[in-house]
C-alpha positions as YAML, in Angstrom:
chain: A
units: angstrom
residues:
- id: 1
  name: UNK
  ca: [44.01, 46.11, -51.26]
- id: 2
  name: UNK
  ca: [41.64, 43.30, -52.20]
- id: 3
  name: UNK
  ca: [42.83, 39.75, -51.24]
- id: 4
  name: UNK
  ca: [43.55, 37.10, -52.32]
- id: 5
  name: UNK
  ca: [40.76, 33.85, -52.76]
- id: 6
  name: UNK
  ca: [42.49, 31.61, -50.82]
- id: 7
  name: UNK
  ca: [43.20, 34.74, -48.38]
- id: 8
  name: UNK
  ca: [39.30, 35.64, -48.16]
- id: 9
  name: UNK
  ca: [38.56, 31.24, -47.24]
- id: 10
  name: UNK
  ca: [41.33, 31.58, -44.44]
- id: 11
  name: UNK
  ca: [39.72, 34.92, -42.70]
- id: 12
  name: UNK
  ca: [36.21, 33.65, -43.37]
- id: 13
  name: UNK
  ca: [36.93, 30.51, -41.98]
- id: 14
  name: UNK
  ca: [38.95, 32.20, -38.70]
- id: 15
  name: UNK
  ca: [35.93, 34.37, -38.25]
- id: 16
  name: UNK
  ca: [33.44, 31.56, -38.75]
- id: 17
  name: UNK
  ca: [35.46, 29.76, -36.19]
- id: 18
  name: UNK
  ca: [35.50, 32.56, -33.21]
- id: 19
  name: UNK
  ca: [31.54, 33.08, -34.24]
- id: 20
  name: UNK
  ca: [30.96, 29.27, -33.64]
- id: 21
  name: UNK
  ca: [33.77, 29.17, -30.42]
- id: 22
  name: UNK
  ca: [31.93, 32.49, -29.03]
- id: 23
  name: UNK
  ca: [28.20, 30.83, -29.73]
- id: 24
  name: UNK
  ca: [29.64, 27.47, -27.88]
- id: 25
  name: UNK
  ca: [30.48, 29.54, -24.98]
- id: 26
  name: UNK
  ca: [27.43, 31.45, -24.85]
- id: 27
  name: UNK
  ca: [25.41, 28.16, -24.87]
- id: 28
  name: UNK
  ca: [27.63, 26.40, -22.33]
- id: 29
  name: UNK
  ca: [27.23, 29.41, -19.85]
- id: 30
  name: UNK
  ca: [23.47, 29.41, -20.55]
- id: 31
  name: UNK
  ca: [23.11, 25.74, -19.96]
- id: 32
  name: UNK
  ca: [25.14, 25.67, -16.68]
- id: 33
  name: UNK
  ca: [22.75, 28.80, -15.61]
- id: 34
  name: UNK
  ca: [19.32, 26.87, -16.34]
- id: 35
  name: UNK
  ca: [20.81, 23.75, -15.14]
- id: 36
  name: UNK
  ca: [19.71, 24.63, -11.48]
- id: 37
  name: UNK
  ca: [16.52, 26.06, -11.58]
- id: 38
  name: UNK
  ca: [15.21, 23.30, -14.33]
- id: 39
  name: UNK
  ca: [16.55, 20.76, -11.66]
- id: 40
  name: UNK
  ca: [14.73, 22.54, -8.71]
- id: 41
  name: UNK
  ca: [11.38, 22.28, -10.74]
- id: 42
  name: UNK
  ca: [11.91, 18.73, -11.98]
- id: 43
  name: UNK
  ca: [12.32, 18.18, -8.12]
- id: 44
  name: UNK
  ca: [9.19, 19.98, -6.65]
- id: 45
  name: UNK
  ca: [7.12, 18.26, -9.84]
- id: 46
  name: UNK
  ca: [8.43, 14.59, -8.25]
- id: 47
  name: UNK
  ca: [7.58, 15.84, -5.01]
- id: 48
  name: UNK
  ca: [3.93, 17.24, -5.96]
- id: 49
  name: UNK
  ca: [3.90, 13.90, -7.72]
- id: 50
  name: UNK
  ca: [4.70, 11.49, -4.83]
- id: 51
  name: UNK
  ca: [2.32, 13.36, -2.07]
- id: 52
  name: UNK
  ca: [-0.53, 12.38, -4.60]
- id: 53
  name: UNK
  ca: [-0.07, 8.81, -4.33]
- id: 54
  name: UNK
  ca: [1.98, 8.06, -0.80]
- id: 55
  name: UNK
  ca: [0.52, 8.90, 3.06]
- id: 56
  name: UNK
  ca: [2.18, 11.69, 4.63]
- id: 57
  name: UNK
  ca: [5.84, 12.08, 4.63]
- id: 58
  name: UNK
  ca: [7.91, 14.47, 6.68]
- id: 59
  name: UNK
  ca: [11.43, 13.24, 4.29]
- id: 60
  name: UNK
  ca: [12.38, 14.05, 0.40]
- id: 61
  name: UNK
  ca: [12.10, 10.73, -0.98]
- id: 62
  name: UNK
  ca: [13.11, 11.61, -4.10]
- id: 63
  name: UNK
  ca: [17.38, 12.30, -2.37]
- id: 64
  name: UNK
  ca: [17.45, 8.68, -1.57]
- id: 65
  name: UNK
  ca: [16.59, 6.08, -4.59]
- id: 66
  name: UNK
  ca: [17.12, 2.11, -4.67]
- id: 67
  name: UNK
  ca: [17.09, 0.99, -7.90]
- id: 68
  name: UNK
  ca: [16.99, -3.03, -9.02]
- id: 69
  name: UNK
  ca: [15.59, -4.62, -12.73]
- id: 70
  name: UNK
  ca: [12.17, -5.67, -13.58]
- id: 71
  name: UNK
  ca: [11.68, -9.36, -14.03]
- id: 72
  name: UNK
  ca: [11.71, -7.95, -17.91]
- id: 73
  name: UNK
  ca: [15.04, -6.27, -17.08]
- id: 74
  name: UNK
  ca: [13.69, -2.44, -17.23]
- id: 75
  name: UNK
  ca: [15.30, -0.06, -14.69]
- id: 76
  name: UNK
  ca: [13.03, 0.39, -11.82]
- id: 77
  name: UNK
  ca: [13.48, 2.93, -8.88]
- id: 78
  name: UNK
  ca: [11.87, 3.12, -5.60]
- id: 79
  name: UNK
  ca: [11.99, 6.17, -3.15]
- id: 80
  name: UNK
  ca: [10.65, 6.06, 0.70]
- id: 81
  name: UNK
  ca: [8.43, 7.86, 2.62]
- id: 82
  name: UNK
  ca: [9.21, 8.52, 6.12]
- id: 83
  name: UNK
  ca: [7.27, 9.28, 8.80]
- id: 84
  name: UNK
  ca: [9.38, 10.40, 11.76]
- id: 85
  name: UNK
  ca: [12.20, 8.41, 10.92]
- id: 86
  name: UNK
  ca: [9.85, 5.52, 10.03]
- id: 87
  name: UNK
  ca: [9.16, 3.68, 6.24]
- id: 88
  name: UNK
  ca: [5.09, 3.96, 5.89]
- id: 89
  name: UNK
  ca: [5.26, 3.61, 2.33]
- id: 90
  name: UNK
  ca: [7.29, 3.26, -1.20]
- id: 91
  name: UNK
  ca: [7.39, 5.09, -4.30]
- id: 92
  name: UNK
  ca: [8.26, 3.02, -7.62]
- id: 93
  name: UNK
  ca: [9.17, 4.89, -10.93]
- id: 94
  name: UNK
  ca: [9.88, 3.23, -14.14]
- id: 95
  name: UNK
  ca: [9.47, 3.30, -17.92]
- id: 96
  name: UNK
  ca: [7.79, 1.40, -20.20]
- id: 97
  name: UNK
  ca: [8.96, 2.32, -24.06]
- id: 98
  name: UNK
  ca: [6.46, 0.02, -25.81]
- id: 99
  name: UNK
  ca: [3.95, 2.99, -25.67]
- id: 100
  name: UNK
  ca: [1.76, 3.14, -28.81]
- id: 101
  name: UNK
  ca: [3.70, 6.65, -29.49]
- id: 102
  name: UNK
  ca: [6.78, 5.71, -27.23]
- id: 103
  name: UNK
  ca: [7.96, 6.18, -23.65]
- id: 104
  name: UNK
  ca: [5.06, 5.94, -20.61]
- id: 105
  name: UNK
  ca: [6.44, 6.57, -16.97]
- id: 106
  name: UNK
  ca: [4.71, 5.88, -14.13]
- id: 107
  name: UNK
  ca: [4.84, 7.01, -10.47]
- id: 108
  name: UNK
  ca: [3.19, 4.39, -8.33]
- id: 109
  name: UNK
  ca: [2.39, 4.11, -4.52]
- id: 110
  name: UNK
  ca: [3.57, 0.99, -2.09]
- id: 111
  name: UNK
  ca: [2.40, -0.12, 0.72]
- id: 112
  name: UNK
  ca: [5.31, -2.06, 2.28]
- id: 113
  name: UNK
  ca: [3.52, -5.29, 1.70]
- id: 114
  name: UNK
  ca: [3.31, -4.34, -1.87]
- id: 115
  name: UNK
  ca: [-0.07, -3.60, -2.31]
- id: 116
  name: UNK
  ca: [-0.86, -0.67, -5.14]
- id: 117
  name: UNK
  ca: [-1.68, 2.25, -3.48]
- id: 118
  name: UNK
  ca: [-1.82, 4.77, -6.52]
- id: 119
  name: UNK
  ca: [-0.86, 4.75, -10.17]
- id: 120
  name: UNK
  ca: [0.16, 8.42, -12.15]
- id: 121
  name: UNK
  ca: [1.42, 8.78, -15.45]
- id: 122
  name: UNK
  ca: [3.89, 11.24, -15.68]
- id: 123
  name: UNK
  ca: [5.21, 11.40, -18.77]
- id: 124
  name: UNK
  ca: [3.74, 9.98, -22.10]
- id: 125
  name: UNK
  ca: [2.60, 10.94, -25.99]
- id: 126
  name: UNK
  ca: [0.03, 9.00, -26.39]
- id: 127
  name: UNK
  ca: [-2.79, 9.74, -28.72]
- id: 128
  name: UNK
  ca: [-5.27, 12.44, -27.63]
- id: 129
  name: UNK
  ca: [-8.98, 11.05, -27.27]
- id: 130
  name: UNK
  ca: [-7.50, 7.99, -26.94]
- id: 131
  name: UNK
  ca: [-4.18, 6.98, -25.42]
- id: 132
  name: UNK
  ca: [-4.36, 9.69, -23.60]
- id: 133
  name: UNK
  ca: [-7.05, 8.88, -22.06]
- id: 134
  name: UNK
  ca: [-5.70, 5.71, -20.60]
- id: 135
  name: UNK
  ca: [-3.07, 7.85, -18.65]
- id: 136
  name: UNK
  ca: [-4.41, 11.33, -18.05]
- id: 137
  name: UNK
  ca: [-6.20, 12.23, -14.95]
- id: 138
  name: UNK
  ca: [-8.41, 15.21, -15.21]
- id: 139
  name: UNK
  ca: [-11.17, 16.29, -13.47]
- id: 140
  name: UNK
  ca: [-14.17, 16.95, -15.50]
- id: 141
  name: UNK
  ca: [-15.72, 20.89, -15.58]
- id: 142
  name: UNK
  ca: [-19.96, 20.76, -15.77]
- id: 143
  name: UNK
  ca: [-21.82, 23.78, -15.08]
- id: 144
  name: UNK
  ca: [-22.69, 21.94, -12.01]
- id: 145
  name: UNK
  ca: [-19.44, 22.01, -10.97]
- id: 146
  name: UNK
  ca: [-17.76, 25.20, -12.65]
- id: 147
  name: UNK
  ca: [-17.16, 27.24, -9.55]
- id: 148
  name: UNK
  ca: [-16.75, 24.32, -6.67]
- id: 149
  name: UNK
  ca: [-13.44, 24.67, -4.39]
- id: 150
  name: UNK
  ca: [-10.42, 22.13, -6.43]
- id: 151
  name: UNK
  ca: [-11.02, 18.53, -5.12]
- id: 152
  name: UNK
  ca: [-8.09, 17.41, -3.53]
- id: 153
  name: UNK
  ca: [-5.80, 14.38, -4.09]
- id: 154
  name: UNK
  ca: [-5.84, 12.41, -7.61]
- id: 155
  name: UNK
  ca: [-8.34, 12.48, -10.05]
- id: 156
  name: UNK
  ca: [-10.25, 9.80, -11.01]
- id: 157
  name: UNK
  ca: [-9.15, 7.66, -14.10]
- id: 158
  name: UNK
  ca: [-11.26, 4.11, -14.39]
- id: 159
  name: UNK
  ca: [-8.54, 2.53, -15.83]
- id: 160
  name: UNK
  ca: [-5.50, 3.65, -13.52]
- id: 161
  name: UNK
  ca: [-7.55, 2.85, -10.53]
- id: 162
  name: UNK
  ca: [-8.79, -0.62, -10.65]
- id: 163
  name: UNK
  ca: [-5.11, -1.30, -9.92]
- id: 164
  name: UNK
  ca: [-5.35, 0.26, -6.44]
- id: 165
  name: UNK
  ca: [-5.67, -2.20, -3.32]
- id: 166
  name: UNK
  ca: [-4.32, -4.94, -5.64]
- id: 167
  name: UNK
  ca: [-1.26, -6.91, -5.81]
- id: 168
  name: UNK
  ca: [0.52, -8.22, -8.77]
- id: 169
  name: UNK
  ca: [1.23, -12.24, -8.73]
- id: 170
  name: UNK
  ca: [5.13, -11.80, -8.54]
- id: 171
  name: UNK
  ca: [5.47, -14.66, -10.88]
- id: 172
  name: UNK
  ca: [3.26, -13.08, -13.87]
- id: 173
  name: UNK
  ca: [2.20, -9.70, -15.25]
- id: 174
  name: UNK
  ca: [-1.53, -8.72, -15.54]
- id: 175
  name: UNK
  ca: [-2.88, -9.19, -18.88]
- id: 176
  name: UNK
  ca: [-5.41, -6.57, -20.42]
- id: 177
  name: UNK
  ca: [-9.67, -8.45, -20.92]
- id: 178
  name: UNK
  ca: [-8.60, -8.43, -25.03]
- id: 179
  name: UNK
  ca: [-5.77, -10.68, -23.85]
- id: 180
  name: UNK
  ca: [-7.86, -13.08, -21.98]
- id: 181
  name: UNK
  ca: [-6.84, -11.51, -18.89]
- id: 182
  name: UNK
  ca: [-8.68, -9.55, -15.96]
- id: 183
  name: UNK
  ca: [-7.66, -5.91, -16.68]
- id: 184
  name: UNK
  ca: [-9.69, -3.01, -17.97]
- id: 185
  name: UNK
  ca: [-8.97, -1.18, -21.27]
- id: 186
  name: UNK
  ca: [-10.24, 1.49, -23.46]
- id: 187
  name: UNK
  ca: [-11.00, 0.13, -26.99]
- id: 188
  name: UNK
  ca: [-9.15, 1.66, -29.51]
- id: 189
  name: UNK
  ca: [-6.80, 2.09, -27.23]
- id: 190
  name: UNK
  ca: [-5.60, -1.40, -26.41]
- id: 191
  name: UNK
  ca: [-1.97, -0.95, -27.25]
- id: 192
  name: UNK
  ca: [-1.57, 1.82, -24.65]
- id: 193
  name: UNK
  ca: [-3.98, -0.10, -22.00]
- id: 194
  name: UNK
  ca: [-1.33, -3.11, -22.99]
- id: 195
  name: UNK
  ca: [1.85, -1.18, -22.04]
- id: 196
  name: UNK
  ca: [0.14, 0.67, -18.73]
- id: 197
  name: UNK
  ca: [-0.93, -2.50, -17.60]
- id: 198
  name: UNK
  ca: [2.83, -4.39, -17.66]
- id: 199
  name: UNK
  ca: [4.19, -1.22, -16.39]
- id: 200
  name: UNK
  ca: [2.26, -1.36, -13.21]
- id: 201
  name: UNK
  ca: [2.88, -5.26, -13.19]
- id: 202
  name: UNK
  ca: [6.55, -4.89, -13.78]
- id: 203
  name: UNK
  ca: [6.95, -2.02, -11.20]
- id: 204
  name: UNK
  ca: [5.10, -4.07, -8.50]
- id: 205
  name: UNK
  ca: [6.58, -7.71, -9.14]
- id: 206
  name: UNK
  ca: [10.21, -5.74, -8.77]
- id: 207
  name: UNK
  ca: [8.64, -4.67, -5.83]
- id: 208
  name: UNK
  ca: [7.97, -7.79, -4.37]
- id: 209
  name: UNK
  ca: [10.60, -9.98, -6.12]
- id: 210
  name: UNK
  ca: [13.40, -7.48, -4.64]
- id: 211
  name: UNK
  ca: [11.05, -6.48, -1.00]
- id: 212
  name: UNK
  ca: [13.92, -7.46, 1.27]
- id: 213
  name: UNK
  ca: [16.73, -5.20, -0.47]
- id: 214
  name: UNK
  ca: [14.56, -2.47, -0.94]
- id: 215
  name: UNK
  ca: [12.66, -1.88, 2.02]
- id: 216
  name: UNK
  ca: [16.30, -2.55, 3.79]
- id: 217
  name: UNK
  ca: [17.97, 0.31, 1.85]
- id: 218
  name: UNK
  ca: [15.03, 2.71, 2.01]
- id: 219
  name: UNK
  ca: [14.85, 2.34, 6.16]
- id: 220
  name: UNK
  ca: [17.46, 4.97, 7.74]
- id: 221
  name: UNK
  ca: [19.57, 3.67, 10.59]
- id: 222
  name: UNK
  ca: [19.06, 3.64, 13.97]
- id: 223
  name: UNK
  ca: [21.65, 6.45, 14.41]
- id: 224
  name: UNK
  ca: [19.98, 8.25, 11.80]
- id: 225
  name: UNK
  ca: [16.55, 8.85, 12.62]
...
């Protein structure tokens, strides 16, 4: 017996209803699966990260964060490094999203008197051949080169590391050469040179604006070593 048109809307729209309940369920179960393992990878690729750019550490820096506001207001968070229940250094993350093609984050090295030990992009869309090549560090193959052992630590990056050994007048950011200022950039590439540059000045001026609090939080008790 054929039904009815207003019979056929209600069963298609009961069966599109368990189809989309059933797919919701499959999705949620999927999700909750891929949660953990995405989170364990997220967590050795901050580790990896912050043993590129702080001394040895013998902690997780990344269980215990402190996190205050830039001078600009952007959300800044700083991990520690200990060293048999000792702070030898600070890790500061934060996020500039004035990028030329949005978001840059950064993972820069501390020492404790807030002196710029190491600066890594981690995460950025910048132009390729250009933007890019303000944040990327890569080591470059030659047939000179070709079969030599990996070089350890960072690679190089001109305009990421004339920030190292430096500290950041709390008090004002660095301002790019184009800007009548003393920092580096790669032309045609000013805009991204622009936003690395506060980045770095806004994560160390929180740094040193906030030294006190931080360093405080980030040094385990006594009774905790």
């Amino acid at each position: 017996m054929n039904l009815k048109n207003t019979e056929n809307l209600w069963v298609l729209g009961l069966f599109l209803g368990i189809t989309g309940l059933v797919s919701a369920l499959v999705l949620a179960v999927v999700s909750q699966l891929a949660a953990g393992p995405i989170k364990a990878a997220e967590l050795r690729s901050t580790n990896q990260a912050l043993r590129q750019i702080l001394p040895a550490f013998d902690n997780q820096p990344s269980d215990q964060r402190v996190e205050v506001e830039s001078p600009t207001g952007w959300k800044i968070s700083f991990m520690g490094a200990l060293r048999e229940g000792k702070l030898v250094a600070v890790a500061a993350e934060g996020t500039n999203p004035q990028g030329y093609s949005g978001d840059i984050r950064a993972l820069v090295g501390l020492e404790l008197d807030g002196k710029i030990r190491a600066v890594l992009i981690t995460q950025q869309s910048e132009t390729p051949g250009l933007g890019a090549n303000v944040c990327q560090r890569k080591r470059q193959k030659t047939i000179f080169n070709l079969f030599d052992k990996p070089a350890e630590g960072l690679a190089p990056n001109p305009i990421l590391d004339q920030f190292s050994g430096q500290t950041v007048n709390p008090r004002q950011n660095w301002v790019v050469k184009k800007d009548g200022g003393t920092i580096n950039f790669i032309s045609g590439a000013t805009v991204t040179s622009r936003a690395v540059t506060r980045l770095v000045s806004e994560m160390d001026r929180a740094f040193l604006l906030n030294r006190a609090e931080i360093i405080k939080k980030l040094t385990p008790a006594r009774g905790n070593k």
